[in-house]
TIBA-779055 format. One record per residue (C-alpha): residue in three letters; x, y negated, z negated. Coordinates in steps of 0.1 Angstrom, whole numbers, padded with zeros to 4 digits, always signed. Example, Ala and Ser with C-alpha at 12.3 -4.5 7.8 and 13.67 -1.06 7.14 Angstrom:
BEGIN
ALA+0123+0045-0078;SER+0137+0011-0071;
end
This chain:
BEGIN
UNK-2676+0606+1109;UNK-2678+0631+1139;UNK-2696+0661+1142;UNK-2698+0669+1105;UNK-2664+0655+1097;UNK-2646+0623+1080;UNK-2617+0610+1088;UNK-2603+0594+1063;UNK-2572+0570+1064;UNK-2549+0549+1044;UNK-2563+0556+1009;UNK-2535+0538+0990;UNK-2527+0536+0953;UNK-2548+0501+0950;UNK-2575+0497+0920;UNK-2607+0472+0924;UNK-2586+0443+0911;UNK-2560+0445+0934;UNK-2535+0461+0911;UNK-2508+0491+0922;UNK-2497+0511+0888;UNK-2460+0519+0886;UNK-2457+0552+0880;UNK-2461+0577+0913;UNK-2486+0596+0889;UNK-2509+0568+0884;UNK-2505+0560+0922;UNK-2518+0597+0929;UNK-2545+0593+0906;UNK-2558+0560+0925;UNK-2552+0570+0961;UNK-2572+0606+0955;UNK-2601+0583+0934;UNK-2600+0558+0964;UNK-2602+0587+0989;UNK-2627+0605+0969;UNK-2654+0571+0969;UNK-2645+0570+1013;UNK-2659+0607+1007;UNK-2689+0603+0986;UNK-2697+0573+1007;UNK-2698+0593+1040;UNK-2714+0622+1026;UNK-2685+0640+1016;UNK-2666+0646+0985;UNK-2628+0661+0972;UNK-2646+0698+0973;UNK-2651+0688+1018;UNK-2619+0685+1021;UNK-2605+0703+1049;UNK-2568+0689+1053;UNK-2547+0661+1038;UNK-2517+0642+1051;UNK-2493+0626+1022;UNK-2468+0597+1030;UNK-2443+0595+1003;UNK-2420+0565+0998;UNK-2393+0589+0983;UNK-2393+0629+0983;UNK-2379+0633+0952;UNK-2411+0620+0936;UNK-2422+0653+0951;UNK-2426+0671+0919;UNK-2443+0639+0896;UNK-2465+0639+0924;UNK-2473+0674+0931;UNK-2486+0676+0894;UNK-2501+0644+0894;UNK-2519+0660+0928;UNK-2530+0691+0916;UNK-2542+0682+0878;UNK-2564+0660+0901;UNK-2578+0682+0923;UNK-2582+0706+0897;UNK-2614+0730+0898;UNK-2619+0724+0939;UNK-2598+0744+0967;UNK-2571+0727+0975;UNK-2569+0721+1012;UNK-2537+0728+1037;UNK-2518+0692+1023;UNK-2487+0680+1047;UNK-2461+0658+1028;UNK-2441+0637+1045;UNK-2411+0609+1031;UNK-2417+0573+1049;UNK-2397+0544+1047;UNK-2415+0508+1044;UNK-2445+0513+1022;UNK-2456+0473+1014;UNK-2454+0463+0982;UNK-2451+0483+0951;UNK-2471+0512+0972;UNK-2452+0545+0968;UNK-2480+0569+0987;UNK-2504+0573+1009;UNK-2532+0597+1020;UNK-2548+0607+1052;UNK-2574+0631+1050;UNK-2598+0653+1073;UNK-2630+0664+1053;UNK-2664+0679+1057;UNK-2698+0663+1054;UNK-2715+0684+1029;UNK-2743+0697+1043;UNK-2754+0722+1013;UNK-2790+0723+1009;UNK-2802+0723+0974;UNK-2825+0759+0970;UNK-2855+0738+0961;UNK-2855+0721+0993;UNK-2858+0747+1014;
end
């Protein structure tokens, strides 16, 4: 964090356990859960987000994984997104996500 901001980087498509679903869908779902716990964690949360940066191992996954990306970030404004094609993702890992946020620095009306 620096000067109100998170920098997020690498949130890949990789559960608790270790696991990496199949399906670019369920590899959206997991990267955006994984970035959204860096978020909450550094004061932040999906709704900070100011830009977002997505690796893909194969651009024409681009529309699985556009829906996949905006049924998940449903309800929030979605923030300027870049989307990139990379080769070399290890593993099963199809995606990735870099993301710039803000800390949220709301103040609840019975605080002040």
């Amino acid at each position: 964090m620096f000067a109100g901001t998170i920098w997020a980087c690498g949130q890949i498509p990789t559960t608790a356990d270790g696991q990496t679903p199949a399906a670019i869908g369920d590899q959206v779902k997991v990267a955006l859960d994984n970035l959204e716990a860096t978020l909450l964690a550094s004061g932040g949360g999906l709704h900070t987000l100011l830009k977002t940066t997505v690796y893909l191992a194969d651009l024409s996954e681009f529309d699985e994984y556009n829906a996949a990306y905006l049924d998940r970030l449903e309800g929030i404004p979605l923030p300027p997104r870049t989307t990139v094609e990379v080769a070399r993702f290890r593993g099963s890992k199809r995606i990735e996500i870099d993301a710039v946020a803000a800390v949220d620095q709301r103040i609840d009306k019975h605080e002040a």
